[in-house]
N, C-alpha and C positions, 0 to 999 in steps of 0.2 A: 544647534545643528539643524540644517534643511529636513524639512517633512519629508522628502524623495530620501533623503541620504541616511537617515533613519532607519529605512526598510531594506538598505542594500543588504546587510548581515542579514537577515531573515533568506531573502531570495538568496545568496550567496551558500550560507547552511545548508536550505535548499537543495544544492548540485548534491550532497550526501543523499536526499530521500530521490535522486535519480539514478543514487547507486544501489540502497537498498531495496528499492522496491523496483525501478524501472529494469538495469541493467539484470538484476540478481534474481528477479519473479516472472516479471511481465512479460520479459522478450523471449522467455523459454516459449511462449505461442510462436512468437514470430520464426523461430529456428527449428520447434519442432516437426513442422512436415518432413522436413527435412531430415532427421535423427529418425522420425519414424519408418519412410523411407528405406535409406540404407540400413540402421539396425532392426527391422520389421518387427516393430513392434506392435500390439493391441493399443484399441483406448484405454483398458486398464493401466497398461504397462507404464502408456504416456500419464495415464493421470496422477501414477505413485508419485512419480519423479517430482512432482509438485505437488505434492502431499509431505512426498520427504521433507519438501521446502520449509513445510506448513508445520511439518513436528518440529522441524529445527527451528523457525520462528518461535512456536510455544516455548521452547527449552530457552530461547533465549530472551525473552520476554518475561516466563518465570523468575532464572535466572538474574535479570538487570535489578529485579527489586531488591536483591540483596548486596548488589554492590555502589547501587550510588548513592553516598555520604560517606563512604567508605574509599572512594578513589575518584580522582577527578573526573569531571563528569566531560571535560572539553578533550583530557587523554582519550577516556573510554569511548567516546565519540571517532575520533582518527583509531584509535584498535580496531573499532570494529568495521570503518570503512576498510580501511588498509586489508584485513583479512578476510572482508565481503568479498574483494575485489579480486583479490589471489584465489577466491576457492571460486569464482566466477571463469577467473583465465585459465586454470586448471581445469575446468570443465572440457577444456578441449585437449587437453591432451591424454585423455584416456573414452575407449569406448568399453568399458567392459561395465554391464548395470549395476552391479554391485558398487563400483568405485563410483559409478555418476550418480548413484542413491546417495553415500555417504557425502558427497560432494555438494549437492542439492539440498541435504541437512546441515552440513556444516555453512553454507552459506544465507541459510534462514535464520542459522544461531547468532550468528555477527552482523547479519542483518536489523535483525529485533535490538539488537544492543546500540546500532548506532540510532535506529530508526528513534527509539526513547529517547536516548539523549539527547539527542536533535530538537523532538521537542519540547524537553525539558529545558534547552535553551533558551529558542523562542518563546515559551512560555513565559518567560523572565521579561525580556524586553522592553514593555509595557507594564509597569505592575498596576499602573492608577487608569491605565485607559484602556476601557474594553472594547472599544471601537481598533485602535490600533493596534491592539491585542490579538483581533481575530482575525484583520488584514493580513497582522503577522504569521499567526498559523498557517492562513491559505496560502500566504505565497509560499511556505515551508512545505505543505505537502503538495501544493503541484508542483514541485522538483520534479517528482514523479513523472508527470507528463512530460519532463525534458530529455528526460531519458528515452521514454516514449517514440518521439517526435523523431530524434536520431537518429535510433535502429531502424526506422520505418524510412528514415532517407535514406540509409546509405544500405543495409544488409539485402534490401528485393532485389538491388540493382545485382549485388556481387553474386545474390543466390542466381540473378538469371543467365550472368556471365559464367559461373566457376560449374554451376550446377548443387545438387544434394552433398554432395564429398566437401563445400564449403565449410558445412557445420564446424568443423573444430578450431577453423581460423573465426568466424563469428566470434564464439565464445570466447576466444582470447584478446579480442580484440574491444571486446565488451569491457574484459578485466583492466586493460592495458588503458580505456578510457577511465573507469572506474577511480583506478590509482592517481591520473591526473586529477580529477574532480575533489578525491578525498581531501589532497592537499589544497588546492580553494576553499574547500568549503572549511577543514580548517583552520586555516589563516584568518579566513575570515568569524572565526568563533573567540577568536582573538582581539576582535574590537572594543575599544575601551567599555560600549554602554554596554557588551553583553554579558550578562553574569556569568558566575561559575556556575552556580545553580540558584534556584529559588530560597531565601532564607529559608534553615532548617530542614532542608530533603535527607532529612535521617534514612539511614538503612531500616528497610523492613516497614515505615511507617505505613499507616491506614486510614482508611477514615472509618469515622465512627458511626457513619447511618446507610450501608451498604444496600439495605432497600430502599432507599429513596432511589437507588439508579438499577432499579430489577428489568422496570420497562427496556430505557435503553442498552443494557446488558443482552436482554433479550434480542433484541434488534440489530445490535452487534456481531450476534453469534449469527444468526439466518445470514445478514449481509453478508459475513464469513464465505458463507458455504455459498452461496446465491453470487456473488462477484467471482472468485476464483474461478468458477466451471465456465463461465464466459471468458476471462481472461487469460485461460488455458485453451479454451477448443476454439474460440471465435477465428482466426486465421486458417486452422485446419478446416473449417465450416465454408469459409471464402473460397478457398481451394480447392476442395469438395464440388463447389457449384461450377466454376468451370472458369474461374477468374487468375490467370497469370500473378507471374513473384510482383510485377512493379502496379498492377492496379492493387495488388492485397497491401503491399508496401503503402500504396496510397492512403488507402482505409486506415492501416494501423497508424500512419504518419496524422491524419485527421483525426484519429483517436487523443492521441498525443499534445496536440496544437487545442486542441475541446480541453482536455487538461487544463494546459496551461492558462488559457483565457479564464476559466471558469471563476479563477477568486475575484474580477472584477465584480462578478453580483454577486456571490457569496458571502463577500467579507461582513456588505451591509445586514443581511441576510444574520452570519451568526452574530452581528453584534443585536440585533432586534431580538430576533430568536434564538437564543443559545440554548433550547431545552430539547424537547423531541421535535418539536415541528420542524424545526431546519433539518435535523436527524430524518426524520421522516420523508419527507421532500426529495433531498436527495435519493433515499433507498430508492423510495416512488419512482425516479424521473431514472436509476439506474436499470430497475424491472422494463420499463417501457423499453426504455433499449435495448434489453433481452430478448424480447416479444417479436421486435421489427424484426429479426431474419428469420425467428419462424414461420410468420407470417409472410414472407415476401424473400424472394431469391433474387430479385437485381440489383445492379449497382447502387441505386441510385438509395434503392434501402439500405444497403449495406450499409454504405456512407452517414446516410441518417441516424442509421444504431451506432456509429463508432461515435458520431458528433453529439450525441446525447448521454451516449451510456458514458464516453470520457468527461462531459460536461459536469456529470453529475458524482460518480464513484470515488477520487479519492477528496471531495469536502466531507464524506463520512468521517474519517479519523479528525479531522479540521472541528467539526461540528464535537466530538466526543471532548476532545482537547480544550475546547472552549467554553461547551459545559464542567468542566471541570476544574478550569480555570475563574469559572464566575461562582462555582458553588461551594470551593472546598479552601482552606486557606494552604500556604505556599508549602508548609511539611506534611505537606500530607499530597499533594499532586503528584509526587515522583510516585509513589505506589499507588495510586491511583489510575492513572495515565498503564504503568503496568499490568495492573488487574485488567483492566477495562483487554487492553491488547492480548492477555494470557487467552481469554472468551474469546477473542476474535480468532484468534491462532486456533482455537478448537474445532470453529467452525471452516477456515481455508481446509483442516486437514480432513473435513468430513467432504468437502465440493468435489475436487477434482477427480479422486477413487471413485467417490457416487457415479459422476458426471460419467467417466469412462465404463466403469461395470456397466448403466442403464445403456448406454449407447451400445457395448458389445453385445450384451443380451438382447437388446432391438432391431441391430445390425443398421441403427442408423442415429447420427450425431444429433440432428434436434432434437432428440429425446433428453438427451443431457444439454441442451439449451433451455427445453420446458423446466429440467430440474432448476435451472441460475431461473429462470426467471422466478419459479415460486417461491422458491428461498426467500427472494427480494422483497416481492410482492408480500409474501409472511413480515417480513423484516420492518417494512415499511408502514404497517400496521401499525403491529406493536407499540415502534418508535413513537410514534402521536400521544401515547398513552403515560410518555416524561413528561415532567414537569420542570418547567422554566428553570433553571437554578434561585433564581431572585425568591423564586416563591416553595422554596425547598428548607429554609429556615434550616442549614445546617452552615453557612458561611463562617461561623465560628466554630466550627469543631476543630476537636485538637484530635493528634494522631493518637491511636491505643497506647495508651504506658508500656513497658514490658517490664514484665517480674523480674 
């Protein structure tokens, strides 16, 4: 098979990690000025609703460890795009908080379940080559960015046409794209080289030396909390300083497009470094982009922070995936890969509540941008302090037995 034709399934997968994370997390920034707006809402208020996100991801993230080996893993994959994407298009037709809370959880829930699976796939692909291994991770999680990319071309335009009252045709339309993607991505989970799963992704499996991965655990959890408060308020922030729907559309569309490019240097990146330093790096280079709109109110910054902070923010899950892949053997990554995401999911649901409570009680949003940046900044510390997989001497463990 062609080296290019090899990596289509991975990028193809991919269009699912632009429904669970782009369309389903990421674009509630780009729509909610708008929801705040007409339903007047506080930063608190906005920051639950992606909190909700953030529980529902834990639950479902918990959750997926106990069902894959237990049901296919390319089904449970289309389950959970399919019904990401219905609790995404429903988001527009109800405005009452109560229903867009549960809506916002039930859509983190089937999020977290395809988003694993997903890379439980691509994990497979490669099993002998770690170079194409990691290629293949990146280009699976900047899907992410492609969703990105979209919302920011097409929803600044309609909000500057329709106005605020847009919001509920947004969100269904999110869903409405979602639903087409699920099915690409797939069909394409369907290709003959791609596994079902990994030999051996028992339900419930573990690994056996859980401190070896304490650092990046650590670093995982901060990132949590440290990305989300940017990728919820960053657009509100834009807005705030005095920048119209189609220049913030702009920023977020170059957030989006920084995505997307980013596995070009990355890929090399985790196959060198698959331990904390790639982990590290990225938190690092997503902090800095934190930094820049505190620091600086113009365009020209803004655009800076979207091209760096997207450059850098979703190789984090690519870099954990890849450690994980280099350092644990194949029944034992599905609950792996899960664990690592439960800690991350702890940390989304601590960002955006912080981010909004610090900003209401300040009476001003960079306050809760200083919080994303230290998070980061903590995260990216830490992260340094993993170690390679190669040199983690646990490449042999077998998963816990169960009584």
């Amino acid at each position: 098979m062609n080296k290019r034709a090899a990596f289509l399934p991975a990028l193809l997968i991919g269009l699912g990690t632009a429904v669970s994370l782009g369309f389903s997390r990421f674009d509630y920034a780009l729509i909610l000025p708008s929801m705040m707006e007409r339903l007047g809402w506080s930063y608190s208020e906005a920051g639950w609703l992606n909190t909700a996100n953030a529980i529902g991801y834990l639950a479902g993230a918990a959750g997926t460890g106990g069902v894959i080996g237990r049901f296919s893993v390319r089904s449970l994959f289309l389950g959970g795009l399919v019904l990401t994407s219905l609790s995404v298009l429903t988001t527009g037709l109800v405005d009452s908080y109560p229903l867009l809370f549960l809506l916002r959880l039930s859509a983190g829930v089937f999020a977290a379940l395809s988003f694993i699976c997903g890379g439980v796939l691509v994990s497979g692909l490669f099993p002998r080559d770690l170079r194409r291994s990691g290629a293949a991770i990146s280009l699976y999680t900047g899907g992410g960015g492609f969703g990105i990319l979209l919302s920011g071309l097409f929803l600044p335009v309609l909000f500057a046409k329709y106005g605020p009252g847009f919001w509920p045709r947004a969100w269904m339309m999110l869903g409405a794209a979602g639903l087409l993607f699920a099915g690409i991505s797939s069909l394409a989970s369907l290709a003959s080289h791609v596994p079902e799963s990994a030999p051996g992704h028992a339900a419930g499996a573990a690994p056996r030396a859980p401190r070896s991965f304490l650092p990046a655990l650590a670093g995982y959890f901060f990132f949590g909390v440290g990305y989300l408060v940017y990728m919820t308020y960053f657009v509100k922030w834009v807005e705030n300083v005095g920048y119209g729907p189609v220049t913030t559309g702009f920023v977020w569309g170059v957030l989006g497009l920084s995505v997307i490019l980013s596995p070009l240097f990355w890929r090399r990146m985790l196959f060198r470094h698959p331990g904390g330093r790639s982990m590290g790096l990225s938190i690092g280079m997503a902090a800095l982009g934190a930094a820049i709109p505190i620091l600086s109110r113009s365009a020209p910054a803004m655009l800076i922070s979207a091209l760096v902070f997207g450059f850098a923010f979703l190789n984090v899950p690519a870099a954990v995936t890849a450690m994980i892949r280099g350092a644990l053997p194949p029944a034992s990554r599905g609950a792996s890969i899960t664990f690592f995401t439960v800690v991350f999911a702890l940390g989304q649901i601590v960002g955006p509540a912080l981010g909004g409570a610090i900003s209401d009680r300040s009476g001003n949003l960079s306050s809760g941008l200083t919080v994303s940046f230290l998070a980061l900044a903590g995260g990216a510390i830490v992260s340094l302090f993993q170690k390679s997989p190669l040199s983690m001497e646990i490449r042999d463990c077998q998963p816990a037995s169960k009584e």
